[in-house]
C-alpha positions, 0 to 999 in steps of 0.5 A, a space after each residue: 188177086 182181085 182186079 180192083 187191087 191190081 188197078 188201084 197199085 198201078 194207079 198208085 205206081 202209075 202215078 209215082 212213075 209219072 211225077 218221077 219221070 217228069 210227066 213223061 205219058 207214054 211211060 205211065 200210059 204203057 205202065 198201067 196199060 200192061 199192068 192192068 191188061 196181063 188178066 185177059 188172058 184168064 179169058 184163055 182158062 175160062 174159054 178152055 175150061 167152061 166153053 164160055 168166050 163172053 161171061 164176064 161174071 162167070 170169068 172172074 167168079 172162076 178166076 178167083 174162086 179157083 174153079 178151074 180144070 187148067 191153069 193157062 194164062 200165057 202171059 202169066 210168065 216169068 219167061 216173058 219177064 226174062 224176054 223183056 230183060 234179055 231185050 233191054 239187054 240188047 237194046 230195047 229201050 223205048 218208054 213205051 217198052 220200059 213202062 210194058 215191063 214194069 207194068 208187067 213185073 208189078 203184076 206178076 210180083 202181086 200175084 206171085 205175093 197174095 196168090 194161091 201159086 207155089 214158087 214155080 206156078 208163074 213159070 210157064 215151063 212149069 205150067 207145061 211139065 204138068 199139063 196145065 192142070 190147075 191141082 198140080 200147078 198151084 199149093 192145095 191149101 192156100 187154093 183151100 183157103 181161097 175158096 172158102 173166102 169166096 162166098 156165093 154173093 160176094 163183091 170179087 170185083 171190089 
């Protein structure tokens, strides 16, 4: 998913958040913090993959043309979904966490909806059983799709 949506739903959600709870900041700061910062982790593929730390260009050309050897992204993950479920349950519930989580979920639940991912490919045990390599974690026609979509000049930021 392109970064500008992910920004422009946790906006949106961000702001709803903020009306809805009273103006309460460290919820919606926590919310949209989470929610737009889960993509650093594509650094972590890109790093692997190309041996490039610092290529912002190159970083999001290869995020969303799939032109990736592996699919890692750590915080990609429903166990970590599962974790802040499990830690509210026991009693975590700080604003500050509750906005983490929600930011987090709405990221996933995007990516999951426009993505090129099977059912299982935000699962990280998934993602391990099959060594990470990026063919066998995500549906070769939608990623045949995708790539067809990304022309060599076009805006993937935007």
């Amino acid at each position: 998913m392109k970064i500008s949506h992910h920004l422009y739903a946790g906006a949106a959600a961000g702001t709803l958040i903020y009306i809805v709870s009273d103006q309460n900041l460290p919820l919606t700061v926590s919310f949209i913090a989470a929610n737009s910062m889960i993509d650093l982790d594509h650094f972590v593929d890109f790093w692997h993959d190309h041996r490039k730390l610092f290529n912002i260009k190159g970083l999001v050309r290869a995020s969303y043309s799939g032109n990736y050897r592996h699919f890692i992204v750590p915080l990609h993950s429903y166990e970590i979904l599962i974790l802040f479920v499990i830690l509210y349950t026991l009693g975590l519930r700080s604003l500050i966490f509750v906005g983490i989580a929600l930011g987090f979920t709405l990221h996933l639940l995007m990516d999951q909806a426009q993505a090129e991912f099977n059912s299982k490919t935000l699962f990280l045990l998934y993602r391990v059983k099959n060594k990470f390599i990026f063919e066998k974690i995500v549906d070769p026609q939608k990623l045949a799709l995708k790539r067809r979509r990304i022309e060599p000049n076009e805006s993937i930021l935007t």
